[in-house]
VOLO-657335 format. One record per residue (C-alpha): residue in three letters; x, y, z. Coordinates in steps of 0.5 Angstrom, whole numbers, padded with zeros to 4 digits, always signed. Example, Ala and Ser with C-alpha at 12.3 -4.5 7.8 and 13.67 -1.06 7.14 Angstrom:
residues 2
Ala+0025-0009+0016;Ser+0027-0002+0014;
//
This chain:
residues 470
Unk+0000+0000+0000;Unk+0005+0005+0001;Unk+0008+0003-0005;Unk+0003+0005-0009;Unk+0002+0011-0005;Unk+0009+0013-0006;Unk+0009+0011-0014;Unk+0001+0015-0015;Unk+0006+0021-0011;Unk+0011+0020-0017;Unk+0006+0021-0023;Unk+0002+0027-0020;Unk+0009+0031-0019;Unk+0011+0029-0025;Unk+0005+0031-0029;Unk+0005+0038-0026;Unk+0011+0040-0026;Unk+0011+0045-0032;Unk+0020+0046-0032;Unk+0019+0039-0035;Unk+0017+0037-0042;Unk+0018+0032-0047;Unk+0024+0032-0052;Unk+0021+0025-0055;Unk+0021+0027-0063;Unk+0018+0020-0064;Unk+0012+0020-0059;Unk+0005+0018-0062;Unk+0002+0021-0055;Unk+0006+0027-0054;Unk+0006+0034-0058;Unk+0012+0036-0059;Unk+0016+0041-0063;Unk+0023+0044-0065;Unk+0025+0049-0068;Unk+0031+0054-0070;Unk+0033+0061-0069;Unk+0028+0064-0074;Unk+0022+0060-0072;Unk+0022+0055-0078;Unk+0019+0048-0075;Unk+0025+0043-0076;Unk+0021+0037-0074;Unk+0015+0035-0070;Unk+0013+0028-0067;Unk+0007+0024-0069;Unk+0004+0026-0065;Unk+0003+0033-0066;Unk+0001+0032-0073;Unk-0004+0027-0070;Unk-0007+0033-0066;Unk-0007+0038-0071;Unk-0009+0034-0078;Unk-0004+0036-0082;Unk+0002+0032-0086;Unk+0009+0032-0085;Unk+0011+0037-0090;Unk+0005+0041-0089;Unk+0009+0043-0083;Unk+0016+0043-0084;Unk+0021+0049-0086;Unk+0014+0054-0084;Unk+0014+0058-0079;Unk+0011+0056-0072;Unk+0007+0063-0072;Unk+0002+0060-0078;Unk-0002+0055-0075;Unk-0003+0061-0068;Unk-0009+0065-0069;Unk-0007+0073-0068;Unk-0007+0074-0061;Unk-0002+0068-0060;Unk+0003+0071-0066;Unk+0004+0077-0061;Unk+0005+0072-0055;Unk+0010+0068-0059;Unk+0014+0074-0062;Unk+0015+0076-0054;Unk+0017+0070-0051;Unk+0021+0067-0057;Unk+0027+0071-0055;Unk+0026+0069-0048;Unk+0027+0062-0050;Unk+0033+0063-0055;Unk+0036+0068-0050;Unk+0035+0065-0043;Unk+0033+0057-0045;Unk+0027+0056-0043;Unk+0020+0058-0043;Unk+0014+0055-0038;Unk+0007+0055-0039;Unk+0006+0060-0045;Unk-0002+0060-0047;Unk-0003+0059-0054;Unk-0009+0058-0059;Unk-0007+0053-0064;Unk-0011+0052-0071;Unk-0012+0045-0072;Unk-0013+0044-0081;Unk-0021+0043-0080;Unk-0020+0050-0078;Unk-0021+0048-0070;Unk-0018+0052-0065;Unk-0015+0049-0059;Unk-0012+0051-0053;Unk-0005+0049-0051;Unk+0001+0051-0046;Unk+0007+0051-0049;Unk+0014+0048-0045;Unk+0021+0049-0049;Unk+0028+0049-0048;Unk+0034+0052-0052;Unk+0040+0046-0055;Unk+0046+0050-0055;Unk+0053+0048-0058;Unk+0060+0049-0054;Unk+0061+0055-0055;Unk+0054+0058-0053;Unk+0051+0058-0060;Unk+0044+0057-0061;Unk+0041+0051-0064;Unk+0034+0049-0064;Unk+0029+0048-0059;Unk+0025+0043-0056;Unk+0017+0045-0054;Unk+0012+0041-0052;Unk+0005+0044-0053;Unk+0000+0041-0047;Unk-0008+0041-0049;Unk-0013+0041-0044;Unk-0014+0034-0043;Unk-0007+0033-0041;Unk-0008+0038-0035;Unk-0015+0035-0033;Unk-0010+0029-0033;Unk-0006+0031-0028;Unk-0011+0034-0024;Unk-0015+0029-0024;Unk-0009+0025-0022;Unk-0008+0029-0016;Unk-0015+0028-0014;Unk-0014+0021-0014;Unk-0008+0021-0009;Unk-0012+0026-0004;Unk-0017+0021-0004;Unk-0013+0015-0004;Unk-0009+0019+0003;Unk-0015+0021+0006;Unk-0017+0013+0005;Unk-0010+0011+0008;Unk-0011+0016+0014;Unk-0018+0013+0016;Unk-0015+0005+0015;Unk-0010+0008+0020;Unk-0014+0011+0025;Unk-0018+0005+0025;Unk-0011+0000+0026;Unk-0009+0006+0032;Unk-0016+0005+0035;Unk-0018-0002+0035;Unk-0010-0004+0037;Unk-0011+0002+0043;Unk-0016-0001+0047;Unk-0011-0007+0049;Unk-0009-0001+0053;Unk-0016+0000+0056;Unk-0018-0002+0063;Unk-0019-0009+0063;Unk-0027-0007+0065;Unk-0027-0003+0059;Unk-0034-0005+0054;Unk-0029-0009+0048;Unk-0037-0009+0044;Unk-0039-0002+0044;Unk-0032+0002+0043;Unk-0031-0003+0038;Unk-0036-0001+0034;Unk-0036+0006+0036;Unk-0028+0005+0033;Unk-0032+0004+0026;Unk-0037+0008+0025;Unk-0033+0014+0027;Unk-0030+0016+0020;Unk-0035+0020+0014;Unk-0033+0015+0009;Unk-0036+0009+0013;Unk-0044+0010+0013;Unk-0046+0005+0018;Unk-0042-0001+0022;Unk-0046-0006+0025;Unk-0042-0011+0029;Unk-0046-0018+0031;Unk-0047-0017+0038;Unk-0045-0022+0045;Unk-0052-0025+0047;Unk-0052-0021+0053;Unk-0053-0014+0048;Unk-0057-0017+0043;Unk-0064-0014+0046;Unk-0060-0008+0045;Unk-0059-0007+0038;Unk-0065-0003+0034;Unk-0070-0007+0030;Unk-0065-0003+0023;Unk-0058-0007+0026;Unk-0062-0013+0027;Unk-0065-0014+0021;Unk-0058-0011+0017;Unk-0055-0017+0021;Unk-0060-0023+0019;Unk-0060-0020+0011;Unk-0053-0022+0012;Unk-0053-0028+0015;Unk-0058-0030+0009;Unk-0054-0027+0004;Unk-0047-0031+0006;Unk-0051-0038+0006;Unk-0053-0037-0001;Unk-0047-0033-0003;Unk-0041-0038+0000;Unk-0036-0034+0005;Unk-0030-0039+0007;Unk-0024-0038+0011;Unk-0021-0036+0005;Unk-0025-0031+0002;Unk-0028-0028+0009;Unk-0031-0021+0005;Unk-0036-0019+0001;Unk-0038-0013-0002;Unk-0045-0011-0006;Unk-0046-0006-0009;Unk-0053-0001-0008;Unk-0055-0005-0001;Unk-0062-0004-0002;Unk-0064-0007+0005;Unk-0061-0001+0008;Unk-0063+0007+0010;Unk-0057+0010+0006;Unk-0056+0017+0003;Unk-0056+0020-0003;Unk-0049+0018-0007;Unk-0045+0024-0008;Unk-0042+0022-0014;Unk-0039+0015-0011;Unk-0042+0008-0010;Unk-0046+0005-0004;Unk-0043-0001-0003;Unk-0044-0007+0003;Unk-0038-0010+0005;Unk-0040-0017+0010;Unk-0033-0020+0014;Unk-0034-0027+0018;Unk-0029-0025+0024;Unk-0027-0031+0028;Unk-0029-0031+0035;Unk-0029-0037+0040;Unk-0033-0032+0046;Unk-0039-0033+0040;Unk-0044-0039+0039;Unk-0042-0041+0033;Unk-0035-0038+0033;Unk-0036-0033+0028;Unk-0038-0026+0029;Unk-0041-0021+0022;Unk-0038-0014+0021;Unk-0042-0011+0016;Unk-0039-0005+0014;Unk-0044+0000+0009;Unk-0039+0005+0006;Unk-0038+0010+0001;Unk-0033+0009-0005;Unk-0030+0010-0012;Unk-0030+0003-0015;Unk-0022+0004-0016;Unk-0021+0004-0009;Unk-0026-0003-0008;Unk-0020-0007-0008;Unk-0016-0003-0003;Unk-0022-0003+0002;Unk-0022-0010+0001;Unk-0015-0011+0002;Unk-0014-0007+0008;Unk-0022-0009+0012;Unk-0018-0017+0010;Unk-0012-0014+0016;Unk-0017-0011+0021;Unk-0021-0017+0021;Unk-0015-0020+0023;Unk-0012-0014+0028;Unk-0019-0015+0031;Unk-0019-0022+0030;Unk-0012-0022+0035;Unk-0015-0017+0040;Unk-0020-0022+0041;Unk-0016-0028+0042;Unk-0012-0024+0047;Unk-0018-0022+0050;Unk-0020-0028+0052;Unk-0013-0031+0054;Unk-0013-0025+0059;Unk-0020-0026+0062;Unk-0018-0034+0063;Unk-0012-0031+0065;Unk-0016-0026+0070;Unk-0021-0032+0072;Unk-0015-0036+0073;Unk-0012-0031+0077;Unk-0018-0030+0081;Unk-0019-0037+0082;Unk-0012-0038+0085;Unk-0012-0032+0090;Unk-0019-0036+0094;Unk-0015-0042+0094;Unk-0010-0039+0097;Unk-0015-0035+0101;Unk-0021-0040+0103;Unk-0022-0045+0107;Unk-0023-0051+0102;Unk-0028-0055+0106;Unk-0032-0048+0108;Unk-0030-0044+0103;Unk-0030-0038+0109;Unk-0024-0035+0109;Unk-0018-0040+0112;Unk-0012-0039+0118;Unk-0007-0035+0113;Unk-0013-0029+0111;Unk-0015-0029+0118;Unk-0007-0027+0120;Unk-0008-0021+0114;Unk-0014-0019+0117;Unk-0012-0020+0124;Unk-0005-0015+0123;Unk-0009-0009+0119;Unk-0014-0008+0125;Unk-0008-0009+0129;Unk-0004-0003+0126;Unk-0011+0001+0124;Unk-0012+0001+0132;Unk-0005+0002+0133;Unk-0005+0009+0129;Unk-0013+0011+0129;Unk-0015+0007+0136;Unk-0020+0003+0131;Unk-0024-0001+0136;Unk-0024-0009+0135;Unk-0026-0015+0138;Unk-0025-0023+0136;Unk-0030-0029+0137;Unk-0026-0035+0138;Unk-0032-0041+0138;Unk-0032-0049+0138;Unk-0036-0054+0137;Unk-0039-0057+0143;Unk-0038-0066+0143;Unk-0036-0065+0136;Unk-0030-0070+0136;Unk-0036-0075+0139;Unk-0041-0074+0134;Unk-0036-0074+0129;Unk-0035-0082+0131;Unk-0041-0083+0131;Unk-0044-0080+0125;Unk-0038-0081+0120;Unk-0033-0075+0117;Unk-0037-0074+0112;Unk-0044-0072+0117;Unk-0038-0067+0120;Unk-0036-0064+0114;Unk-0042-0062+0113;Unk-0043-0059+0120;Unk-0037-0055+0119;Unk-0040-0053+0112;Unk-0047-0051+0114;Unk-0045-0047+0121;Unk-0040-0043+0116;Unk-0046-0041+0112;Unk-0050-0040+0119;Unk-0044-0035+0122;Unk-0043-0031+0115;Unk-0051-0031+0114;Unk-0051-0027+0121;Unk-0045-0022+0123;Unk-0044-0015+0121;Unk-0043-0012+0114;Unk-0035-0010+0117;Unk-0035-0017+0121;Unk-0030-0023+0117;Unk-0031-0030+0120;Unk-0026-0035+0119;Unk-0024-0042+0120;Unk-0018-0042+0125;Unk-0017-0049+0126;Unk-0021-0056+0126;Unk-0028-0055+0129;Unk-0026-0048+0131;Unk-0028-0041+0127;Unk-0024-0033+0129;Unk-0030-0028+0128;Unk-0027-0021+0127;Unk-0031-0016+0129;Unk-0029-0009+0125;Unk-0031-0003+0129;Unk-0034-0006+0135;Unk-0032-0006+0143;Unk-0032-0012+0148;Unk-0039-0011+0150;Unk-0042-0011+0143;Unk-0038-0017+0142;Unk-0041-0021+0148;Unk-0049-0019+0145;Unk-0047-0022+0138;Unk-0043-0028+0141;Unk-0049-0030+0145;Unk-0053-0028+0139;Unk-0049-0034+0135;Unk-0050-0038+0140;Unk-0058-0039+0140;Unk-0057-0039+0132;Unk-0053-0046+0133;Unk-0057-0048+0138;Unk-0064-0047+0134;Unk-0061-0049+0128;Unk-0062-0057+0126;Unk-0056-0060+0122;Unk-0056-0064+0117;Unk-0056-0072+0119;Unk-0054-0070+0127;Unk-0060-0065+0129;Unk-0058-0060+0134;Unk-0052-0058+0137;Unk-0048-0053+0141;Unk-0042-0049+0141;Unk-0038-0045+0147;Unk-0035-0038+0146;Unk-0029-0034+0148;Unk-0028-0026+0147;Unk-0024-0021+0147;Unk-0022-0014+0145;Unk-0016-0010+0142;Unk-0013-0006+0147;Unk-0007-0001+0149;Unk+0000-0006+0150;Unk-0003-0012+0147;Unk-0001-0016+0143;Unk-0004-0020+0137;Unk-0002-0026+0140;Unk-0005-0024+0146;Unk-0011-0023+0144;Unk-0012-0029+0141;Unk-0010-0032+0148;Unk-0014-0027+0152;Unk-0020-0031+0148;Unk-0018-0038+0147;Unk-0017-0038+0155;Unk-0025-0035+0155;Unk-0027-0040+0151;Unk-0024-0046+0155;Unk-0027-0043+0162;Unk-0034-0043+0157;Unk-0032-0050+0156;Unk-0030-0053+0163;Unk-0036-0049+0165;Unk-0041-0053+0162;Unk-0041-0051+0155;Unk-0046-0048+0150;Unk-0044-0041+0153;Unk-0040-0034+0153;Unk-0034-0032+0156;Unk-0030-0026+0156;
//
């Protein structure tokens, strides 16, 4: 692409470049001339004769001004001189008479040939008629054309590699299709949607995706040939053309996160047919840069999810899926040092099973597996919002109470006890626990805190179990 770019430039330059002329006596297309020191035609080319319908020695030995109307007789005989005199002359506009007795307007380039001794010899002209300016305009029109088209490729390359930059939360759908409805060329973008936004698509999107899908069932679309492009898309609401063609281009893009692993790009565009095989060729690389932006997208999420799932491994509790010893010490140390520098108040509660060793032996591990899995989901369903509640060890769980003193601690603590004592688990029925409290406080440690409870937990337990103590 940047080839062609580069050669279209070349040509364009060349054609308007007016100090540059043909010299080429033999050209069937050109008109070129030469003369000498009086005006007298010495040769011409084909190609002059053919323009002007005249024979060979219909011209030669005459003098130039003979085929110019009056007015461009007086303008030769200003800057022929100049053209002897300085070797050059650009642009000189003239009115030549054809034979038929047609006037066409042309603009005549020259340069002088001199000897060794800076003798004048000859000269040599091009005259340029109209056809080759509108040539050359056109030519650079057609480069501007074809730059604008290569800054809008561009742009959408930029953006749809860009949002591998954006937060991995961001909405990869609709910035997608915002990427491809931004550029003028590009009347309507339609990208099939995830499931989830189906129902938000309007009734036009959704018919232009289903018109799609029927067309490519009947009008294969393979791997290997993924773009169709159809002239005139009746189905669609389009503008008036200005001058271009309507086209429709559908593009089949891999896409495992899809049902059938292809999603539909359906690109309604504005263009000259010249430029249909470009817009080919380059909506071909955006499929695939959006192809490889969605296989790094899903490789991302699974890696997030993976990611997810190994830190609540690391943090849960495998039989409880409460939060496990480690996470409970995390937990602990931040309220720890939250006291130390805002004196945030904290109370533990540290609770057993009551009998859970013998009722293990009687009904089985799994029956106590079970216990310990529903009294987890009887203390979370129960704490505060701030609590955290945990599994400390066997048939032992630390609740931390955030923001929460001694005697609130207490309240809550008794408040648990009457939940396990009313709650009938699965293969046992009823059962009781014992409970230690404790709260942080100035000059004491972690550790004993815990010892603080633990201690109020075993006076709790020789003392008749299923109660509370601080």
């Amino acid at each position: 692409m940047i080839k062609k770019r580069k050669l279209l430039m070349e040509n364009a330059i060349n054609m308007i470049n007016t100090r540059e002329h043909s010299m080429d006596l033999q050209s069937t297309k050109k008109m070129v001339q030469s003369l000498n020191k009086e005006g007298i035609i010495i040769d011409v080319s084909p190609g002059w004769l053919f323009m002007t319908g005249y024979a060979r020695e219909e011209v030669i030995g005459h003098f130039f001004g003979e085929f110019l109307v009056d007015e461009s007789l007086s303008k030769t005989k200003t800057e022929f001189p100049h053209l002897k005199d300085y070797g050059f002359v650009n642009n000189v506009c003239l009115k030549l008479k054809r034979k038929d007795g047609v006037v066409i307007e042309v603009a005549l380039n020259g340069t002088s040939k001199y000897s060794d001794d800076g003798e004048f010899q000859r000269t040599f002209c091009e005259l340029r008629t109209l056809d080759y300016y509108m040539h050359s305009v056109n030519a650079v029109t057609q480069l501007l054309i074809y730059e604008k088209f290569l800054k809008m490729i561009m742009y959408i390359e930029a953006n749809i590699s860009a949002l591998l930059l954006e937060n991995e939360d961001y909405d990869y759908y609709n910035n997608l299709s915002a990427i491809l409805n931004e550029p003028p060329e590009i009347l309507q973008a339609v990208l099939e949607p995830n499931s989830d936004k189906s129902e938000t698509l309007d009734e036009n999107k959704k018919s232009i995706i289903e018109y799609a899908k029927e067309y490519i069932t009947k009008n294969t679309l393979t791997e290997e040939n993924k773009i169709l492009i159809i002239e005139k898309s009746g189905y669609l609401n389009l503008p008036i053309s200005t001058g271009n063609e309507d086209y429709t281009m559908i593009i089949k893009i891999n896409d495992d996160t899809m049902p059938n692993k292809e999603r539909l790009l359906i690109i309604d565009f504005n263009s000259s047919k010249h430029l249909l095989k470009e817009w080919r060729e380059s909506f071909i690389n955006i499929s695939k840069l959006i192809e490889s932006v969605i296989q790094w997208l899903k490789i991302n999420l699974e890696n997030k999810n993976l990611m997810i799932e190994l830190k609540k491994l690391s943090e849960t509790d495998n039989l409880t899926t409460i939060y496990n010893r480690m996470m409970l010490d995390k937990i602990l140390l931040n309220q720890k040092k939250s006291y130390d520098l805002y004196k945030e108040k904290c109370s533990i509660i540290i609770l057993d099973i009551d009998h859970f060793k013998r009722m293990n032996d009687t009904y089985g591990h799994n029956v106590g597996d079970k216990v310990l899995y529903e009294i987890a989901n009887l203390l979370k369903s129960n704490i505060g919002k701030t609590d955290v509640v945990g599994r400390w060890g066997g048939e032992e769980f630390l609740i931390i109470c955030k923001h929460t003193d001694l005697c609130k601690a207490i309240l809550l603590a008794q408040y648990l006890r009457k939940k396990i004592e009313g709650y009938s688990f699965t293969g046992v029925g009823n059962l009781t626990a014992s409970f230690g409290v404790s709260e942080f406080c100035d000059g004491i440690t972690i550790e004993q805190v815990i010892d603080k409870a633990d201690k109020a937990l075993y006076e709790a337990k020789t003392g008749g179990r299923n109660r509370v103590n601080n």
